[in-house]
C-alpha positions as MATLAB code, in Angstrom:
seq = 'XXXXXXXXXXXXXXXXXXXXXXXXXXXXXXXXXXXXXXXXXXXXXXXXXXXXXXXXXXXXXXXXXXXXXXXXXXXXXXXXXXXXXXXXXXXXXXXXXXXXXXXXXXXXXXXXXXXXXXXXXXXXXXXXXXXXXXXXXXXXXXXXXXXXXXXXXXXXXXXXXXXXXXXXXXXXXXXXXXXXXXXXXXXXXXXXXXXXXXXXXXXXXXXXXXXXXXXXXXXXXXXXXXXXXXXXXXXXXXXXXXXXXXXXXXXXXXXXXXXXXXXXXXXXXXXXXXXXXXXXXXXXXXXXXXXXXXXXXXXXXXXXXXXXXXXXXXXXXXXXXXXXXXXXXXXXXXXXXXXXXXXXXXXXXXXXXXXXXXXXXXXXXXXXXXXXXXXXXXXXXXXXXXXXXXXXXXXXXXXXXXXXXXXXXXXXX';
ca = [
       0.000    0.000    0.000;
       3.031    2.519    0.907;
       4.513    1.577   -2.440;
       1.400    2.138   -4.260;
       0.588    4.915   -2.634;
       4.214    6.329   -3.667;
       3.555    5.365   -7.653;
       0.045    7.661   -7.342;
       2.089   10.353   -6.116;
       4.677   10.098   -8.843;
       2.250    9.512  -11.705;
       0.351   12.617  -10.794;
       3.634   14.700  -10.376;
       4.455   13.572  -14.586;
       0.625   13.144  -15.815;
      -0.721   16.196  -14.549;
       1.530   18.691  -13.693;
       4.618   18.286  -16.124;
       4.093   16.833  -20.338;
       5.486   13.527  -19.432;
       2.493   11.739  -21.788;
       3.241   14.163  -24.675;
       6.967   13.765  -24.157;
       6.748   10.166  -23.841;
       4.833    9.652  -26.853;
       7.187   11.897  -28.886;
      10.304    9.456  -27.762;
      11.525    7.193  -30.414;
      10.480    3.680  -30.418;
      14.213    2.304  -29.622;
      14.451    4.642  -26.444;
      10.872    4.071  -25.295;
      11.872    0.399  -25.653;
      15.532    0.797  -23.742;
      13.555    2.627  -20.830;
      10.596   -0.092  -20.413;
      14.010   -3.050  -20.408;
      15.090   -0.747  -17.423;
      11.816   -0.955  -16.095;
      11.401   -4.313  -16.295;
      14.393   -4.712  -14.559;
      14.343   -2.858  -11.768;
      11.002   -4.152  -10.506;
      12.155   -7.829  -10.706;
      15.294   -6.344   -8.762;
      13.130   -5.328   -6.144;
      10.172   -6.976   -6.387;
       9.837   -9.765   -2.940;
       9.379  -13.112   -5.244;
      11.416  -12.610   -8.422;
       9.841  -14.448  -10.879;
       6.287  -12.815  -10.282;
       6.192  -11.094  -13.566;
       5.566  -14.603  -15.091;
       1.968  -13.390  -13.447;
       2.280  -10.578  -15.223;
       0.939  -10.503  -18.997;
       0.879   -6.592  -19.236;
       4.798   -6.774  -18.490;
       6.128   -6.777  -21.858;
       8.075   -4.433  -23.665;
       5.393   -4.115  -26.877;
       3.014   -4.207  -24.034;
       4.240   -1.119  -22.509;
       5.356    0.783  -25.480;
       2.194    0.000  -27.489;
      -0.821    1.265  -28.082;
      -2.876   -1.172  -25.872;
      -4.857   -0.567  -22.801;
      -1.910   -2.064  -20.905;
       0.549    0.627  -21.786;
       2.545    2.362  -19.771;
       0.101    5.642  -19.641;
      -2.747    3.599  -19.580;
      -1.791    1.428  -16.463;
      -0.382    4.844  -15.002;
      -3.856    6.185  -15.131;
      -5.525    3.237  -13.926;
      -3.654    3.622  -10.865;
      -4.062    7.356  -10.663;
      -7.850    6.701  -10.601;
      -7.996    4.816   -7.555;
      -7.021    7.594   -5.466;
      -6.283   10.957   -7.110;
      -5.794   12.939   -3.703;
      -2.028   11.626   -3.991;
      -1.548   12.179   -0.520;
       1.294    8.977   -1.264;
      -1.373    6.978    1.513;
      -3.483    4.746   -0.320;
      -7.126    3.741    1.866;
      -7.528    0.591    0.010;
      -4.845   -1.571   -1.729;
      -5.586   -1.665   -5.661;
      -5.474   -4.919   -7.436;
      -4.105   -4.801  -11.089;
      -6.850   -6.961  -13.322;
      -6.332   -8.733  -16.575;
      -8.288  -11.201  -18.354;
      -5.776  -14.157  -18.461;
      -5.100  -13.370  -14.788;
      -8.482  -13.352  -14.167;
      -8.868  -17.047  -15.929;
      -5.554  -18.232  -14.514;
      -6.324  -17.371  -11.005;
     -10.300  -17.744  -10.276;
     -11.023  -19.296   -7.221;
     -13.958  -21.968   -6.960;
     -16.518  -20.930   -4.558;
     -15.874  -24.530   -2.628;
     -11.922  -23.724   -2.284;
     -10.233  -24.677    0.926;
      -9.233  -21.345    2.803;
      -5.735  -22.557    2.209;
      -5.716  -22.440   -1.509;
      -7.736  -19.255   -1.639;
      -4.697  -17.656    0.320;
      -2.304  -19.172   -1.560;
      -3.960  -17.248   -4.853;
      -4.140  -13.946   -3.384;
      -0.794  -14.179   -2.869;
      -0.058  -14.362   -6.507;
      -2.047  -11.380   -6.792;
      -0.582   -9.075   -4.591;
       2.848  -10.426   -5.934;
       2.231   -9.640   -9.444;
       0.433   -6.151   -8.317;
       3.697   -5.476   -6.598;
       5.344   -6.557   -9.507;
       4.013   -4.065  -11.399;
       4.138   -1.226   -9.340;
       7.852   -1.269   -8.926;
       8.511   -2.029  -12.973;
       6.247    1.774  -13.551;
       7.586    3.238  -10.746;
      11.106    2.161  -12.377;
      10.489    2.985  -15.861;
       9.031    7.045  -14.393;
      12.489    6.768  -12.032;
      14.752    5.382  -15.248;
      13.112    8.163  -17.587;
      14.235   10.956  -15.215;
      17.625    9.458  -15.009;
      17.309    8.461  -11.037;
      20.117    5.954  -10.448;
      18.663    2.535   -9.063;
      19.228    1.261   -5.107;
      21.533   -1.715   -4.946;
      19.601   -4.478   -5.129;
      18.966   -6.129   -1.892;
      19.347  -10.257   -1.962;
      16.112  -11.505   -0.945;
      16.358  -13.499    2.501;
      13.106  -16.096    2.742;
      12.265  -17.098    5.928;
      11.929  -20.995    6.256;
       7.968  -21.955    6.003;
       6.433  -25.530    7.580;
       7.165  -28.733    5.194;
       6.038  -31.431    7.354;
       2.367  -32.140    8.443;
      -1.041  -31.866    6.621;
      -0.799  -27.947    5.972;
       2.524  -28.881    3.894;
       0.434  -31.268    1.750;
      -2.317  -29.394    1.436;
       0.141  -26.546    0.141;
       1.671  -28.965   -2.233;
      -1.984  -30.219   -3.792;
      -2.411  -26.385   -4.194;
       0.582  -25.494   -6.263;
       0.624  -28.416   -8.182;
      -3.208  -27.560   -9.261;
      -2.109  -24.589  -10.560;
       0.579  -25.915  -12.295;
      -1.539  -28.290  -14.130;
      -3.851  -25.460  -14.515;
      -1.540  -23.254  -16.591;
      -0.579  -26.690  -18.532;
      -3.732  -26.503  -19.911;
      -4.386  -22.939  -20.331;
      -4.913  -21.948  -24.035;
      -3.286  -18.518  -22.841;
       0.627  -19.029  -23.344;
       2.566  -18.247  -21.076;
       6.362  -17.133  -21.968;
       8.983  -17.768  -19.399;
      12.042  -17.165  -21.211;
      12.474  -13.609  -19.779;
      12.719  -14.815  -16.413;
      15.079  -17.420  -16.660;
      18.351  -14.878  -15.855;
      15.848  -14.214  -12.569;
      17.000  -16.894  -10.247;
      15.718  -16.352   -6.933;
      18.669  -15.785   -4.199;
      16.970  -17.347   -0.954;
      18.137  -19.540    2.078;
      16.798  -20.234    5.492;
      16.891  -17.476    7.734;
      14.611  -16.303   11.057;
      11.189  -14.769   10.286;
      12.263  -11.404   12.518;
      16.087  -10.778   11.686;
      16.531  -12.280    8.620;
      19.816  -13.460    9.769;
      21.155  -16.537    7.157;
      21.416  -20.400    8.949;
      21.322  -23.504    9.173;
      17.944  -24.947    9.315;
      19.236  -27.249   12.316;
      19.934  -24.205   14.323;
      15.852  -22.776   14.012;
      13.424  -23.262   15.905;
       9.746  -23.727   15.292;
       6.444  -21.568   16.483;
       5.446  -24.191   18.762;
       1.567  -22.912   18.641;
       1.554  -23.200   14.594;
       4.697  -24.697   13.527;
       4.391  -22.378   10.594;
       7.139  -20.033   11.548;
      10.701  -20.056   12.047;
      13.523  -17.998   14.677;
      16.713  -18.114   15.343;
      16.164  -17.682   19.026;
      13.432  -16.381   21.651;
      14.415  -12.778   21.405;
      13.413  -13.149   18.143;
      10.309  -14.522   18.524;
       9.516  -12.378   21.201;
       9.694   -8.946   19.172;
       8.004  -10.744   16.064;
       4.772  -11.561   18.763;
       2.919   -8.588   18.046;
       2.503   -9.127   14.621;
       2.794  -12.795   14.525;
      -0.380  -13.255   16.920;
      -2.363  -11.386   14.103;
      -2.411  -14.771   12.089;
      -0.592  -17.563   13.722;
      -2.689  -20.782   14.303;
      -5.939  -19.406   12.224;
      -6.901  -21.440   10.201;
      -9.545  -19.276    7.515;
      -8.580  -16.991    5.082;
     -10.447  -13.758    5.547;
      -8.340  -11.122    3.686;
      -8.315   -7.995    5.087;
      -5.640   -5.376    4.476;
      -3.566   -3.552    7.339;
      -4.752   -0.170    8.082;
      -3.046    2.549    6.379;
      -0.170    4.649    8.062;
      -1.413    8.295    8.152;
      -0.381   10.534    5.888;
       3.001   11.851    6.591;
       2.294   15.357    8.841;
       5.059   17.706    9.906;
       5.273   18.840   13.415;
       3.665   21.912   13.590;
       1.304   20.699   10.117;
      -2.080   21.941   10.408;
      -5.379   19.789   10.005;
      -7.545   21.050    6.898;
     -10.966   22.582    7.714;
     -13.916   20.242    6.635;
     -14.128   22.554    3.046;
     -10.487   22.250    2.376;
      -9.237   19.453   -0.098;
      -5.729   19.327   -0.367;
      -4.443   19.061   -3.731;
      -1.875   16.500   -4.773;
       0.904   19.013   -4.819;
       0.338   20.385   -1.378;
       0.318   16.901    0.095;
       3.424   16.447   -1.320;
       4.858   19.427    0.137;
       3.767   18.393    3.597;
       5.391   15.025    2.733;
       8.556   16.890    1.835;
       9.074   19.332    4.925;
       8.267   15.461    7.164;
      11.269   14.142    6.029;
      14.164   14.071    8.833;
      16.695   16.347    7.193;
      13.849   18.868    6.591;
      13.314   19.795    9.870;
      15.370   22.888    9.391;
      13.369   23.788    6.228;
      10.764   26.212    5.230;
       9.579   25.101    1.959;
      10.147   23.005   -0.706;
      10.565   23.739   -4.735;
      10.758   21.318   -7.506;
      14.104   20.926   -8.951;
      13.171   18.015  -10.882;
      10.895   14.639  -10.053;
      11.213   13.457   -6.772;
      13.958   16.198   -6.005;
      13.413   19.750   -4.198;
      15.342   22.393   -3.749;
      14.968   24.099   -0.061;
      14.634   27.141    1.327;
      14.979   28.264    5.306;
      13.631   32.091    5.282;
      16.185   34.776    6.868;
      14.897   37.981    5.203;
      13.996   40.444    6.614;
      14.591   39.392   10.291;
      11.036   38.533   11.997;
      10.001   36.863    8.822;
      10.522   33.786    9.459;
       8.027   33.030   12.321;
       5.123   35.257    9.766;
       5.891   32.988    6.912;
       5.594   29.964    9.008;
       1.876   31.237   10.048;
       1.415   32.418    6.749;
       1.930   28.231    6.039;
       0.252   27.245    8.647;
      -3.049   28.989    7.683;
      -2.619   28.466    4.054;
      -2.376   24.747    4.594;
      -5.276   24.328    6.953;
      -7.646   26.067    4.712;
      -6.563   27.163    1.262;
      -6.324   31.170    2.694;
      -5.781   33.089   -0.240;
      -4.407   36.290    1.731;
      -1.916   33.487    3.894;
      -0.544   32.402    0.219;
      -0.018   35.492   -1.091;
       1.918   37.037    2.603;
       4.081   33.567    2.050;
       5.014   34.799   -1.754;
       5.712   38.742   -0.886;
       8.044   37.241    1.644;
      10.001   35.234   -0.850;
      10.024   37.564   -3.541;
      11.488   39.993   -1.202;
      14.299   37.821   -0.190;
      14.556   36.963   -4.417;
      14.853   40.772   -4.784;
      17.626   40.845   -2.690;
      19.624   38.584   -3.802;
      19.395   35.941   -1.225;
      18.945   33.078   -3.860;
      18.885   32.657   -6.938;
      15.165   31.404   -7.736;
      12.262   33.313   -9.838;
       9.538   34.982   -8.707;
       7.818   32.620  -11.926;
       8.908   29.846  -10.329;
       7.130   30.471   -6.700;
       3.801   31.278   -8.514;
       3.770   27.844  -10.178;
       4.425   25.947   -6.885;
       1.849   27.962   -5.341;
      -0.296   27.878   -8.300;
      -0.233   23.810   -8.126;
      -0.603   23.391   -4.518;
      -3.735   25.520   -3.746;
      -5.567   25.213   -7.085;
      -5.662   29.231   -8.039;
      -4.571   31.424  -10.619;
      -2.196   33.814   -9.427;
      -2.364   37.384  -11.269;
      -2.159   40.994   -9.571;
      -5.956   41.528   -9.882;
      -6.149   37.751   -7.798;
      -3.409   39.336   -4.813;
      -5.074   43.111   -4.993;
      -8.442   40.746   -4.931;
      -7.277   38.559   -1.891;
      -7.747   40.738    0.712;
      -5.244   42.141    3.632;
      -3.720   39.480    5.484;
      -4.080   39.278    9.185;
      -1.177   39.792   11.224;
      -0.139   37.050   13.370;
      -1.633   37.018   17.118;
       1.017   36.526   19.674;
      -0.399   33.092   20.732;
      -0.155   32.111   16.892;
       3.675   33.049   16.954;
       4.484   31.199   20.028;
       3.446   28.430   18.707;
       5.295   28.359   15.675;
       8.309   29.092   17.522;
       7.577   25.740   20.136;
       6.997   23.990   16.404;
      10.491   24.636   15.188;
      12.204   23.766   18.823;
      10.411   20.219   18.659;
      11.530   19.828   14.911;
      15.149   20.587   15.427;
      14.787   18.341   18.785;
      13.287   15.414   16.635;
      16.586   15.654   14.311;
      19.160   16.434   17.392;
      21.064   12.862   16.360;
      20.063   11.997   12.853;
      22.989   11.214   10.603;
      21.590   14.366    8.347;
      21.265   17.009   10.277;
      22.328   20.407    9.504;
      23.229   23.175   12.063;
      20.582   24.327   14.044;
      19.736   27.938   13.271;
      20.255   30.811   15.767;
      17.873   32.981   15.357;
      14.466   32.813   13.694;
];
């Protein structure tokens, strides 16, 4: 869901506020086909079962590259339409559909609980699958350099007993299923995708000897290296172990990232795409000393701390603070006199062009000089309004006192 919820965010950031469909559709057919190879391969790299994208018919390069409703736009919008706020937290995890899936992977109404789990985990797998193949070919187009690929580590499952068997009837039903599937299914792609997996401990992932684990001794489904382990894995081990039904029901969200010091919106107020992913910005540890963020380019800011003229700070920090709780059109345009003043002196080198069409994006307006002379004076911040904003910036520097990032904390504000 986080990783979904990411690929919303990004997909809006190229779909609807930059050309990326016109540009991509202007790109010769050897580099559109270059970037979806990249693709491909960065979401087996970091995909959790390697070989899912044998799941995956709409994982092709002609696929993705075509004209079809599985191309790369088209699956980018199918994902944007699940949740357009692009507040990077999605409420409900979306399941990629496709006809041969759909035959491949239907589940008889008189299925054991057992083999209805074990096919819905080849659907989220391939879902994931895809997800981190779009999100790579968006991330390979922009020229972001790929994370080392991390080896995957599989935790040792239960091969003894009747759930074992029943396991094994499963997967070789399917097996005989896609035997006789008149859909073809091509393989060759994935053969330089060997898995890398050995026995390791459900909580630490540390690599053993299977000798040297030790068994949940309530479900025998699960396997540690030692009690500590177990112990810390209880919490979210209890969820499932010795249940017996499949009931799927996805794990509640985490909230959408907030700052300290981030506002709630009035009841009126819908946050736009781009202003949740300025609040998502100034969350981030090493932004704690940060005012605002500015694109630079996809999924990179450039940021600002304001120092000009001296008491500013604190106003443009209520100035946020307002503007992000309820859209205040006199709020945005304070926040934009104060950094076009500090532009006018020199301070940096940005445009005042270039703060209009962050603002523009984030709060949905149009700004012109009949729009500011229109907006109305803004209110000057109370005293109780400026205290706060000063405890705010105390308890973000505090938050960041030992991470790895920080910057120097600021003297004055």
């Amino acid at each position: 869901m986080c990783q979904e919820g990411l690929l919303i965010a990004l997909a809006i950031e190229n779909l609807s506020y930059r050309n990326f469909e016109t540009e991509w559709k202007k790109l010769d057919l050897a580099t559109k086909k270059e970037l979806a190879l990249e693709g491909l391969y960065r979401g087996a790299c970091l995909c959790p079962r390697d070989n899912s994208r044998v799941n995956c018919p709409e994982l092709t390069i002609k696929n993705l590259v075509g004209d079809s409703n599985y191309n790369l736009i088209n699956l980018l919008k199918r994902i944007m339409e699940h949740d357009p706020t692009g507040n990077r937290r999605v409420k409900e995890l979306y399941i990629f559909r496709h006809p041969y899936v759909d035959h491949e992977f239907g589940i008889p109404d008189d299925s054991s609980d057992l083999v209805k789990a074990y096919i819905h985990e080849h659907h989220l797998l391939r879902t994931y699958c895809i997800v981190e193949t779009l999100m790579g070919v968006l991330e390979a187009y922009h020229d972001v350099p790929m994370a080392p690929p991390i080896p995957v580590k599989v935790a040792s499952r239960v091969r003894h007993g009747e759930e074992a068997e029943e396991r094994t009837a499963a997967e070789r039903k399917a097996l005989e299923e896609n035997k006789k599937s008149p859909f073809p299914i091509d393989q060759s792609q994935c053969e330089e995708m060997a898995a890398i997996s050995y026995n390791a401990c459900r909580t630490c992932y540390a690599k053993t000897n299977r000798k040297d684990l030790k068994r949940c001794g309530r479900c025998q489904n699960v396997w540690y290296c030692s009690p500590e382990c177990q112990k810390k894995d209880w919490p979210e081990h209890k969820k499932f172990c010795g249940k017996k039904t499949f009931d799927f029901v996805p794990l509640a969200p985490a909230p959408p990232d907030e700052f300290i010091g981030c506002p709630a919106a009035v009841p009126d107020f819908i946050r736009t795409p781009a202003l949740w992913r300025q609040i998502s910005y100034l969350s981030e540890p090493d932004s704690q000393f940060t005012d605002y963020h500015f694109d630079a380019q996809p999924g990179h800011t450039d940021s600002i701390m304001i120092s000009y003229p001296p008491g500013a700070r604190l106003i443009f920090l209520v100035a946020r603070r307002r503007a992000m709780a309820s859209g205040s059109l006199p709020a945005i345009y304070q926040m934009l006199s104060i950094l076009e003043f500090e532009e006018d002196l020199g301070v940096r080198n940005f445009t005042h062009a270039r703060y209009r069409r962050q603002f523009e994006m984030e709060y949905a307006i149009k700004i012109t000089p009949e729009g500011r002379r229109a907006a109305g004076k803004f209110d000057q911040p109370t005293q109780q309004e400026l205290k706060e904003e000063e405890q705010f910036l105390r308890q973000r520097w505090a938050s960041v006192d030992n991470h790895p990032k920080r910057r120097p904390r600021p003297q004055t504000f």
